[in-house]
C-alpha positions in Angstrom: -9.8 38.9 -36.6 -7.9 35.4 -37.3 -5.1 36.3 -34.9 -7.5 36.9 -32.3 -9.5 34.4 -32.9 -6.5 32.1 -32.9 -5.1 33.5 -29.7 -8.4 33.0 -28.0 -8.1 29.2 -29.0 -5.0 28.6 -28.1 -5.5 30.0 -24.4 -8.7 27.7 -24.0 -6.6 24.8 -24.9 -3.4 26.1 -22.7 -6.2 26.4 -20.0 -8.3 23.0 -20.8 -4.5 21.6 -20.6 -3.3 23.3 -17.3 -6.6 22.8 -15.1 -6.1 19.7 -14.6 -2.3 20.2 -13.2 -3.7 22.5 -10.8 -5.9 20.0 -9.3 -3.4 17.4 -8.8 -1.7 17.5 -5.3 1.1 15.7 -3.4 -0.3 13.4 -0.8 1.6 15.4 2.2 -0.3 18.2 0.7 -3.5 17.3 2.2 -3.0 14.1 4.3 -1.3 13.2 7.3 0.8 9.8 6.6 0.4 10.5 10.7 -3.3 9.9 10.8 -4.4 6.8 9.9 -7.9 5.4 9.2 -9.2 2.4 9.2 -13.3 2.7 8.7 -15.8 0.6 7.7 -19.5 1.8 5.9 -21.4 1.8 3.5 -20.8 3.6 -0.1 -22.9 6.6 -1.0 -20.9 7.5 -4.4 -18.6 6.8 -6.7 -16.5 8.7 -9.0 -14.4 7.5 -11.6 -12.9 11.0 -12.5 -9.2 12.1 -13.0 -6.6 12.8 -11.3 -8.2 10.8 -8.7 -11.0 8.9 -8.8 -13.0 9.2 -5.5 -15.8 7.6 -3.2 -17.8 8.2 -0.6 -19.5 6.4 2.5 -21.1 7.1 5.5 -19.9 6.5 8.9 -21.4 5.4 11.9 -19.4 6.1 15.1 -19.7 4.7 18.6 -22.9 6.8 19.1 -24.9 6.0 15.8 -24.2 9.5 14.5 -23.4 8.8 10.8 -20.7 11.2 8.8 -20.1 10.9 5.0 -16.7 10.1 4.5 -14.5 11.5 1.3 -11.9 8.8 0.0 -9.2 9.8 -2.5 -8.3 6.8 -4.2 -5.3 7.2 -7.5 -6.6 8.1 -11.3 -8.6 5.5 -13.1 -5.7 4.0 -15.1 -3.7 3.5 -12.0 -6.6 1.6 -10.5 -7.2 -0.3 -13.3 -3.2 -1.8 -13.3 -4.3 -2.2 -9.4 -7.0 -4.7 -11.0 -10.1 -2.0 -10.5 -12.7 -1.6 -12.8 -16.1 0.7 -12.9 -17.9 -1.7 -11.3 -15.5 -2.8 -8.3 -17.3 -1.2 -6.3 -20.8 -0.2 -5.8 -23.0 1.7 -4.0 -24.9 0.1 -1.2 -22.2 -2.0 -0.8 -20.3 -2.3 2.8 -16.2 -1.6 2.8 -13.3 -1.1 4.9 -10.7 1.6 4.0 -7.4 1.8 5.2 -5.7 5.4 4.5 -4.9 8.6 6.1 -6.9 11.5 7.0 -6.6 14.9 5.8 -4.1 16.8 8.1 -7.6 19.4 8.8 -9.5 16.5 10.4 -12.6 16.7 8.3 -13.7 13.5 7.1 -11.7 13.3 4.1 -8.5 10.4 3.8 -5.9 9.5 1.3 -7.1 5.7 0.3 -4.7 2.7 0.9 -6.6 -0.3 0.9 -10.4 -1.1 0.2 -11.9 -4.4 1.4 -15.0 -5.7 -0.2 -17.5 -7.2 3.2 -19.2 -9.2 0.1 -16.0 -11.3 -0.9 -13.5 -10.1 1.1 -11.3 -8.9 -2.1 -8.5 -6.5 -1.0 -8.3 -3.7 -3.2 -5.2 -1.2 -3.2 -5.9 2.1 -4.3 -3.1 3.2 -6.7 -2.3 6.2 -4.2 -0.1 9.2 -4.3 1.5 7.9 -1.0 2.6 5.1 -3.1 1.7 1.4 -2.6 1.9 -0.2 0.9 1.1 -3.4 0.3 1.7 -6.1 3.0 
């Protein structure tokens, strides 16, 4: 009964352990270094989650019609040596993302750069396409 209650915990923690590796992707996985975005809206979400932290806003485009945008930014710790915190940005608040957009087309992108409309403070997003910072 100990063995197999000892197996069963070590296979959780293998598990709890390997999950995570799983989730995390190259960049030319998903996006297209080929596509680049450069949007401006306003953010619905944030989450400060690892691998990579995310956020979202919505779009307007030429017509009015408004589309929620996905942003992959890097993990919280590479945001923070970017000079990110929690609170760097909020929701409500109006931004311009520069990136790349998932090689699909749906309205997901690999994050570059985020300006802040309210200051103007350029933040780079610690990416797995690596820094491109002018």
């Amino acid at each position: 009964m100990k063995t197999t209650l000892a197996v069963v915990l070590v296979t959780a923690g293998l598990l709890l352990v390997v999950r995570p590796a799983v989730a995390h992707h190259a960049f030319s996985a998903e996006f297209d270094a080929n596509k680049p975005v450069k949007l401006t809206g306003t953010v619905t979400k944030v989450e400060w989650t690892n691998p990579h932290a995310w956020f979202y806003m919505d779009v307007a485009d030429a017509t009015g019609k408004v589309t929620n945008w996905a942003f992959e930014l890097g993990g919280p710790n590479g945001l923070i040596r970017e000079g990110w915190t929690r609170n760097s940005m909020k929701i409500g608040e109006i931004v311009t993302v520069e990136g790349s957009q998932a090689k699909d087309g749906s309205p997901i992108a690999n994050t570059q750069i985020v300006t802040l409309k309210s200051t103007g403070q350029r933040l780079f997003a610690a990416s797995s396409r690596g820094a491109q910072q002018p």
